[in-house]
C-alpha positions as CSV (number, residue, x, y, z in Angstrom):
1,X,113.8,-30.3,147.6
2,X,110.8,-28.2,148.5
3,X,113.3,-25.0,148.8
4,X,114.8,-25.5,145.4
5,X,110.9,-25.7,143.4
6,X,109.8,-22.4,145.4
7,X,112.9,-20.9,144.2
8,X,112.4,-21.9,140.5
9,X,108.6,-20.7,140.7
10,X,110.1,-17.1,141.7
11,X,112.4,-16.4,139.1
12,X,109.7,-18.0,136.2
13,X,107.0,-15.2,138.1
14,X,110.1,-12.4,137.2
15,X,110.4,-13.0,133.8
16,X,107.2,-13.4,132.9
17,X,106.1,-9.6,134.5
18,X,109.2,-8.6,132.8
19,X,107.8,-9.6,129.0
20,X,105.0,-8.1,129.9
21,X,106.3,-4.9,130.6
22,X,108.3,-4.9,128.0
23,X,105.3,-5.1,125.2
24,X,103.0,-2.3,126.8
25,X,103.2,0.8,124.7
26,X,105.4,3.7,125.7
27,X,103.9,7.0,125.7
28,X,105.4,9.6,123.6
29,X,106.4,13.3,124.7
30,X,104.7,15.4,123.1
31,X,107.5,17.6,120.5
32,X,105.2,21.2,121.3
33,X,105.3,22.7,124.6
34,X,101.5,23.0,125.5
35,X,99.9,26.8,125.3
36,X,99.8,28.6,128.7
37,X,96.9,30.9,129.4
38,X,98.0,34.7,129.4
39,X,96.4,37.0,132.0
40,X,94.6,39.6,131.2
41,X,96.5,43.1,131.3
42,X,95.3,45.3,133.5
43,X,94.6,48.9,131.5
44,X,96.4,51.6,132.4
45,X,95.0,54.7,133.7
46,X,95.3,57.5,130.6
47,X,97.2,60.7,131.7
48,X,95.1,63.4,130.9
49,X,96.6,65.7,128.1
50,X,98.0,69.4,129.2
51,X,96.1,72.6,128.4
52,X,96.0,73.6,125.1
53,X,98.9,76.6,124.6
54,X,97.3,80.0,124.6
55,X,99.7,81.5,122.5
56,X,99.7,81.2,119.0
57,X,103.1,78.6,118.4
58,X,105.2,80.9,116.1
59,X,106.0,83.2,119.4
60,X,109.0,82.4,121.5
61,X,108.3,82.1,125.0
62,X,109.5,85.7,126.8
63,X,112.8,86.2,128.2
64,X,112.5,86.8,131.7
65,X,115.8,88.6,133.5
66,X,117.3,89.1,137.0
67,X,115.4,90.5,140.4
68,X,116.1,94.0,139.7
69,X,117.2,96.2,142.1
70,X,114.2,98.5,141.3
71,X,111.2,97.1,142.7
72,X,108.7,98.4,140.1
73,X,111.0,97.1,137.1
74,X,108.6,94.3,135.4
75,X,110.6,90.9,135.0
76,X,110.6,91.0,131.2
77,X,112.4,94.3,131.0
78,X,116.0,95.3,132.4
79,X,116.2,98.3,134.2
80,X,119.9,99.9,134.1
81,X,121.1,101.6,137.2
82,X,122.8,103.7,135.2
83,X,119.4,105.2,133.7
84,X,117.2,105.3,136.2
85,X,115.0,106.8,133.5
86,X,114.9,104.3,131.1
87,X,112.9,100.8,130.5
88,X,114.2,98.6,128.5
89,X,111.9,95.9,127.3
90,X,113.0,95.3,123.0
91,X,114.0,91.9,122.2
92,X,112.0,90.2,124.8
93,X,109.5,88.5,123.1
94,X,106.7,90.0,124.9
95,X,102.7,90.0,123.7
96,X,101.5,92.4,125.9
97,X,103.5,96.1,127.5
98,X,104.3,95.7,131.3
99,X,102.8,98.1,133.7
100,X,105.7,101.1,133.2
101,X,107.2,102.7,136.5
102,X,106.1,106.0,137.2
103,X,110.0,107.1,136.7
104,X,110.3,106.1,133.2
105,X,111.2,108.7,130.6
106,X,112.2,106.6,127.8
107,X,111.0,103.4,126.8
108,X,112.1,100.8,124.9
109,X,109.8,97.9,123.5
110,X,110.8,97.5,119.9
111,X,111.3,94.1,118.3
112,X,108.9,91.5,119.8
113,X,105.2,90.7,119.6
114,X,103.1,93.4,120.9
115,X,99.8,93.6,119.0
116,X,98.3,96.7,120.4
117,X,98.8,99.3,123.1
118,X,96.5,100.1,125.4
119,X,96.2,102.9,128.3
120,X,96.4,100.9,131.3
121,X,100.4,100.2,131.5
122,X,100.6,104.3,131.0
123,X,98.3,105.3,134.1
124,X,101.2,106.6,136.5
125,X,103.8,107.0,133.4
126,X,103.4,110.2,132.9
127,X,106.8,111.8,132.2
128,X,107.2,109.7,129.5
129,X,109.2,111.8,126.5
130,X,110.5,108.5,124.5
131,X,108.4,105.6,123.5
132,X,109.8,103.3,120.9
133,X,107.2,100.6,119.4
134,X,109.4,99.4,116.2
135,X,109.0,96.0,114.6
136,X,105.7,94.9,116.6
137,X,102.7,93.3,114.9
138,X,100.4,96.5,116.2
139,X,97.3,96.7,114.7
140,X,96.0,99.5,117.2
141,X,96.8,102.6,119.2
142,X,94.0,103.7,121.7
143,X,94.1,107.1,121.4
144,X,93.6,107.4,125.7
145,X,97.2,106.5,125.4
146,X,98.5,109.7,124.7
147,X,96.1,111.4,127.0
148,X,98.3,109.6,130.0
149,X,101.7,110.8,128.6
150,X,100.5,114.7,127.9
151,X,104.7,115.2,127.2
152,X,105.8,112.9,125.0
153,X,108.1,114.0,122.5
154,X,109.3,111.3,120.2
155,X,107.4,108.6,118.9
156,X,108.5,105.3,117.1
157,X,105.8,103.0,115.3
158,X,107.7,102.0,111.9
159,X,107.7,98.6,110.6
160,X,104.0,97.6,112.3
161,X,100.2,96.3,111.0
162,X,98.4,100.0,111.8
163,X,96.0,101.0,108.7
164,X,95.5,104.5,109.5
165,X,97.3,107.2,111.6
166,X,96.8,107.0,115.3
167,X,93.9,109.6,116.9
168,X,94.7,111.9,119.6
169,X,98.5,112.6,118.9
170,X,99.7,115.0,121.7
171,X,100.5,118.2,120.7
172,X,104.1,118.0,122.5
173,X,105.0,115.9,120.0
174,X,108.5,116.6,117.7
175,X,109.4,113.3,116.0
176,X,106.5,110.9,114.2
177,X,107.8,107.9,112.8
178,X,104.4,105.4,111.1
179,X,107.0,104.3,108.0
180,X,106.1,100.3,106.8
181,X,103.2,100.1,107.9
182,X,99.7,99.6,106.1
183,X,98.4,102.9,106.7
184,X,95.8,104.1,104.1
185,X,93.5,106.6,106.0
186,X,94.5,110.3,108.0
187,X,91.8,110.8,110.2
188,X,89.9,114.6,109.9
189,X,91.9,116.5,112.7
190,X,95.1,114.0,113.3
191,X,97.9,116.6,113.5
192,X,95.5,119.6,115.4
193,X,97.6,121.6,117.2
194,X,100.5,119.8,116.5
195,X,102.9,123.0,116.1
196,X,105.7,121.5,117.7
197,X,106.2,118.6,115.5
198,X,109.3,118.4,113.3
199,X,109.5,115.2,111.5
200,X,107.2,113.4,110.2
201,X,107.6,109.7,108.5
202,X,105.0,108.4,106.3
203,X,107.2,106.3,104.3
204,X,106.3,102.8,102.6
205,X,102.4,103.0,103.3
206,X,99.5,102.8,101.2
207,X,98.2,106.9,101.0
208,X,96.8,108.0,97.5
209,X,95.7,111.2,96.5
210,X,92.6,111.4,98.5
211,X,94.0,110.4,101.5
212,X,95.7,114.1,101.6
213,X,93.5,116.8,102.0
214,X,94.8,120.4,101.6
215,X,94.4,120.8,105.1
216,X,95.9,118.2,106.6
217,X,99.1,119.4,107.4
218,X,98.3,122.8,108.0
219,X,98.6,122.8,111.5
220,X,102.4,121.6,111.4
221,X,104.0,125.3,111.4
222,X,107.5,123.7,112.8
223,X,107.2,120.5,110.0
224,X,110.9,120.2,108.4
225,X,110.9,117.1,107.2
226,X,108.6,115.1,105.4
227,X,108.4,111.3,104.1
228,X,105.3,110.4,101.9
229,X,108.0,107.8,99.6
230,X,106.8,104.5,98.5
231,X,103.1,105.4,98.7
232,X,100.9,105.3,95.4
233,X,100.7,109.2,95.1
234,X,99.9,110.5,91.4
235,X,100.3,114.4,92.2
236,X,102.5,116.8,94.7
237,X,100.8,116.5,97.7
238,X,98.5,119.9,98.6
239,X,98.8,121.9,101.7
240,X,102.8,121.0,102.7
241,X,104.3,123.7,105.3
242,X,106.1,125.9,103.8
243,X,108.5,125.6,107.0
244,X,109.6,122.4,104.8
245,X,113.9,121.9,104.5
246,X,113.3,117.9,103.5
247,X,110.8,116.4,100.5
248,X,110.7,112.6,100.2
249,X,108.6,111.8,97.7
250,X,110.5,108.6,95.9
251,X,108.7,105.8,94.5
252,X,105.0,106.8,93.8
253,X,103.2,107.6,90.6
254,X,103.3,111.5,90.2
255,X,103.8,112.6,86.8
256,X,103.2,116.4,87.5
257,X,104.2,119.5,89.5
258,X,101.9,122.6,89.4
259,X,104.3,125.9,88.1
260,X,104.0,127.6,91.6
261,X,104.0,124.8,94.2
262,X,107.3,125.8,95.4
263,X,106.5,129.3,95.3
264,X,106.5,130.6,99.2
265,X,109.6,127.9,100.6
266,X,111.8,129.5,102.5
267,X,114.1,126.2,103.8
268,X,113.6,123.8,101.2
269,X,117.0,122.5,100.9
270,X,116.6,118.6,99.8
271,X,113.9,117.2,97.4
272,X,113.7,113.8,96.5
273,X,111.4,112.4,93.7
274,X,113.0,109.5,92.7
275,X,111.0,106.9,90.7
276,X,108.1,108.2,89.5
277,X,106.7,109.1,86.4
278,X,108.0,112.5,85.4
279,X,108.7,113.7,82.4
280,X,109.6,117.1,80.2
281,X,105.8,118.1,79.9
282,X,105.0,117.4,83.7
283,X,108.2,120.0,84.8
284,X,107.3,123.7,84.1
285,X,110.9,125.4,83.2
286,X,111.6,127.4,86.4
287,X,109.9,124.6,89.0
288,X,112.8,124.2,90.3
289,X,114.6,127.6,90.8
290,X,114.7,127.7,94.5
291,X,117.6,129.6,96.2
292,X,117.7,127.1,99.1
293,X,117.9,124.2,97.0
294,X,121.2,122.4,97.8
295,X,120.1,118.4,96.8
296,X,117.4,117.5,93.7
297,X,117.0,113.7,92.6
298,X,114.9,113.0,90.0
299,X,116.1,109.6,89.0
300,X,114.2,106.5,86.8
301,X,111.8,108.7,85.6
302,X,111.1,109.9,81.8
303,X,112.7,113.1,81.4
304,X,114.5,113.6,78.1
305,X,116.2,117.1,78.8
306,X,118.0,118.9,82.0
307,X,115.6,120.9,84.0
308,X,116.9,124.4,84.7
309,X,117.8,125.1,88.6
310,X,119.0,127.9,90.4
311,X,123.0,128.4,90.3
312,X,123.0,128.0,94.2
313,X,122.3,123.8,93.7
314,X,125.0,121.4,95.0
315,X,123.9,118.1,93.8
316,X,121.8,116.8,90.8
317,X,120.3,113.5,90.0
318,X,119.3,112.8,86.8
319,X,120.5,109.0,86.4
320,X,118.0,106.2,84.5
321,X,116.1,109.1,82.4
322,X,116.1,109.2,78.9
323,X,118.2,112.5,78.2
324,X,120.4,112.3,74.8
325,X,121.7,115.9,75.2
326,X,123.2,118.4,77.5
327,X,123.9,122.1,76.4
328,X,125.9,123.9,79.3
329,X,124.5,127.2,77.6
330,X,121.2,126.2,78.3
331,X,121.3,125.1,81.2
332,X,123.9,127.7,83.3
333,X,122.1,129.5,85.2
334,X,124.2,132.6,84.9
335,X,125.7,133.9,81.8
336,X,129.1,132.3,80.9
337,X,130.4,135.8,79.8
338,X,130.4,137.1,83.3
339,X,133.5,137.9,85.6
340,X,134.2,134.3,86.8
341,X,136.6,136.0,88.9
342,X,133.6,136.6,91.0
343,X,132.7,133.4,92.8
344,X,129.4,134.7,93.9
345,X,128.3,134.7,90.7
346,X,129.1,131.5,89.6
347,X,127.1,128.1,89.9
348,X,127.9,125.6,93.4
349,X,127.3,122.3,91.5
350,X,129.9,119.8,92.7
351,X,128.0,116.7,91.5
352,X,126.4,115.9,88.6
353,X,124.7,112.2,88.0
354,X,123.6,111.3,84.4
355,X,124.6,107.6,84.2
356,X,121.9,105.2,82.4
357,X,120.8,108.3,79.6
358,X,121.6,108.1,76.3
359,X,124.7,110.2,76.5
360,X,128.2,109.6,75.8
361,X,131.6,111.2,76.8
362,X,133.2,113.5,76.5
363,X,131.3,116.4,78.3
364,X,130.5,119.4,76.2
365,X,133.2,122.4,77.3
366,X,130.4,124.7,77.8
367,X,129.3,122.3,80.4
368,X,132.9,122.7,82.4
369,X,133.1,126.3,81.9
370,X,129.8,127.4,83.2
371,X,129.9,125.0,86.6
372,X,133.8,125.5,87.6
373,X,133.1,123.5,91.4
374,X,132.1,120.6,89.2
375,X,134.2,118.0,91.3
376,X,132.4,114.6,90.2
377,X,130.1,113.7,87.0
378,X,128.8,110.1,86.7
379,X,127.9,109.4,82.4
């Protein structure tokens, strides 16, 4: 009896706990994960930024070639052992000319970035006889250059920055080439002694007339050609040697030629005076009678009549002038009544230009009958 009641009290005790368990509030999960604390990142050490380039950044880097099997060859040129004489260095994109090998007789350094040229790469070149500079941005020549290479024979400085003609030329020299450059000033003395030079290539500067004094080509007995085209010249330049067998004189301003300036040329065989501002007041009548005379341009400029010539001329240019006329009696230089059978006698023109006048065909008669080698005429 005693068991039975202890086991009733028991199972009362369970369900009682159990109601109260089962009215105590649940606690809810919370719907947001709960914000975790970040550590700090750690800064990271700054790399320190390279040197700034020393070049300016339109230059390429330079081409560097091959050991060489000459030990004195510098690494930016090539050095052929098939000219042991020559240095070649154009196209490399250098700033600055490499010490040259006492061997060297020609060098090569056009097309890259060479600003000036200095004596020290010349010390033990002294058999140099070929130095081309071309298409450089070279402002400056020190004149102690050309004391180092007391030979040299041709030099090369077209398409550069230089603003006047280098000092202290050497007097070996045959071939000067200072076309496209910005050369405005001859310095008092610049081609002393300089009897041995042969060309000489002023073309596409900046010279006027005062730049030319009548004594600054006096010294150039051997001069045969000359280039003073594209400049802003506005008379014949004084002084030229009379040695002279080429006259470039294109494209300036010159609207004049003095009666006798041809007077005393014994070679001249090709003038050139193309674009400028001639016209039939500005060309005294026998100018241009010179028994040498193979090749005369006078095109684009204001002439309004033929000039005479001398019967031994080969070709004439007288295209884009404003001629409305041409009289072969006139303008024959021999007398059209002569023995033609005698081809001494008669005129050697085979070309004659006259497009962009104010002519039109056919070509007067008297024209074909006084120049009978007449093989081409452009109207």
């Amino acid at each position: 009896m005693k068991a039975g009641a202890g086991l009733f009290s028991a199972l009362a005790l369970f369900l009682l706990m159990g109601a109260v368990f089962t009215q105590r509030p649940r606690v809810r999960k919370p719907t947001k994960r709960p914000t975790t604390t970040r550590k700090p990142s750690v800064p990271q050490p700054a790399v320190p930024a390279g040197p700034e380039p020393q070049e300016p950044t339109d230059f390429p880097p330079p081409i560097l070639g091959p050991p060489s099997m000459y030990p004195d060859c510098p690494r930016e040129c090539f050095c052929s052992p098939s000219y042991p004489n020559a240095l070649n260095c154009e196209n490399r994109n250098i700033r600055a000319i490499p010490v040259i090998p006492p061997r060297t007789h020609y060098l090569y350094l056009q097309n890259n970035y060479i600003s000036e040229v200095t004596a020290e790469p010349f010390l033990n070149a002294t058999d140099i006889r070929w130095v081309n500079l071309a298409n450089n941005r070279i402002h400056r020549i020190d004149k102690n250059v050309f004391q180092k290479v007391p030979a040299l024979l041709y030099l090369y400085a077209q398409r550069n920055q230089l603003k006047e003609v280098p000092s202290g030329l050497p007097a070996s020299l045959e071939q000067l080439r200072l076309g496209r450059n910005r050369i405005s000033k001859i310095p008092a003395g610049a081609f002393n002694k300089m009897g041995n030079l042969t060309m000489l290539d002023l073309y596409h500067n900046q010279l006027s007339d005062s730049d030319l004094g009548k004594n600054t080509f006096k010294d150039l007995k051997s001069l045969m050609q000359l280039n003073l085209a594209h400049n802003v010249l506005k008379k014949m330049p004084a002084g030229v040697p009379h040695s002279l067998m080429q006259l470039f004189l294109d494209r300036n301003h010159i609207d004049d030629i003095p009666k006798d300036y041809f007077d005393g040329f014994g070679h001249l065989a090709f003038v050139r005076l193309n674009y400028n501002q001639l016209s039939d007041k500005g060309l005294p009548k026998n100018v241009f009678n010179i028994s040498t005379l193979l090749d005369l341009q006078l095109s684009h400029n204001q002439l309004s009549s033929v000039p005479h010539f001398n019967g031994h001329l080969e070709h004439l240019h007288l295209n884009h002038n404003s001629i409305e006329s041409i009289n072969g009696t006139q303008i024959c230089p021999f007398s059209l009544h002569v023995d033609v059978n005698d081809l001494s006698l008669v005129p050697r023109l085979r070309y004659l230009r006259l497009d962009g006048n104010h002519l039109s065909p056919p070509i007067p008669l008297d024209v074909i009958m006084c120049f009978r080698h007449l093989h081409s005429i452009v109207i």
